[in-house]
VEXDRENMAR-27225 format. One record per residue (C-alpha): x, y, z; chain. Coordinates in steps of 0.05 Angstrom, whole numbers, padded with zeros to 5 digits, m for minus. Each point is the difference from the previous one (the first is absolute). Last residue first. Example, Ala and Ser with C-alpha at 12.3 -4.5 7.8 and 13.67 -1.06 7.14 Angstrom:
NUBA       px       py       pz   c
NUBA    00273   m00021    00143   A
NUBA   m00027   m00069    00013   A
// end
This chain:
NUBA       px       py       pz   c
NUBA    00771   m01686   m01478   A
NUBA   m00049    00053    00030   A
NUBA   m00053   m00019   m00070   A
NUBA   m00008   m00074    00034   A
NUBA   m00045    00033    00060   A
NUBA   m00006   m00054    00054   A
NUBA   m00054    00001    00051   A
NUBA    00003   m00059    00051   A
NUBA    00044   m00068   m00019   A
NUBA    00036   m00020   m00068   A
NUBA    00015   m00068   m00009   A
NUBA    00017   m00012   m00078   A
NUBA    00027   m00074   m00013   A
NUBA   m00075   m00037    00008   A
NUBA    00006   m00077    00008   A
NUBA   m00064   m00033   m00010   A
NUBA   m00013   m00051    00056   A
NUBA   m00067   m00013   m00023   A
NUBA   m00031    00018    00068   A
NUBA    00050    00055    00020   A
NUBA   m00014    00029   m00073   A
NUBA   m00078   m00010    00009   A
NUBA   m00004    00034    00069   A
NUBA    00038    00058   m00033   A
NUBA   m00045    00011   m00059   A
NUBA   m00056   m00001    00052   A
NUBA    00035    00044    00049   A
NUBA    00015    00053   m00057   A
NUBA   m00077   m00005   m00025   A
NUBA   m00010   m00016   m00068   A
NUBA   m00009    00032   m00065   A
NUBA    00062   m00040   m00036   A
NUBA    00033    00069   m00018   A
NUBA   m00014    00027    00069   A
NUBA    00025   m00060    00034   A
NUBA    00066   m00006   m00036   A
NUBA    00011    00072    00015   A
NUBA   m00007   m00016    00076   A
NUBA    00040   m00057   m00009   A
NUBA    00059    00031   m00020   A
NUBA    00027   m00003   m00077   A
NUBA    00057   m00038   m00029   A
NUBA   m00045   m00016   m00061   A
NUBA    00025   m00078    00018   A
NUBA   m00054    00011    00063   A
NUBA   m00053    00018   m00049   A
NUBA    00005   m00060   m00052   A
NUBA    00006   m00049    00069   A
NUBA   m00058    00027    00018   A
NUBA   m00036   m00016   m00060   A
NUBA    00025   m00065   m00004   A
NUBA   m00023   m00012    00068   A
NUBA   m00070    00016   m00009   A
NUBA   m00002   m00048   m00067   A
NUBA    00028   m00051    00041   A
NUBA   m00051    00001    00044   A
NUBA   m00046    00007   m00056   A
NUBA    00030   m00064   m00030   A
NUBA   m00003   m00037    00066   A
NUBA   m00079    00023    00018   A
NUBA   m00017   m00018   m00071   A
NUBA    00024   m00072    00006   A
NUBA   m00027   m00018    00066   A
NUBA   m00071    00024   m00021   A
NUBA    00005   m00036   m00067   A
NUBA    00016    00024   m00065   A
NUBA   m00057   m00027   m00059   A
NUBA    00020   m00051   m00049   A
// end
């Protein structure tokens, strides 16, 4: 039996937050999480606010990791 319209939109909704969830558990900022994904930052954010995905690293403006 073939997937129907409503069907495939839920599993690849679920399939788009799985894979955010997978790069929010990295403990990494979103801006990272965009690059690895190939997105756009506001895009991967949009989609986080949207799904309600919670995100544990908030970094804001430049931040250079190799200073700490």
């Amino acid at each position: 039996m073939t997937e129907t319209i409503p069907e495939m939109r839920f599993r690849h909704k679920a399939e788009i937050k799985a894979a955010l969830v997978e790069q929010a558990e990295m403990r990494i900022s979103q801006t990272e999480a965009a690059r690895n994904l190939d997105m756009k930052l506001t895009g991967l954010n949009n989609l986080v606010i949207k799904l309600d995905i919670y995100w544990p690293v908030k970094m804001q403006g430049k931040y250079d990791r190799s200073k700490k």
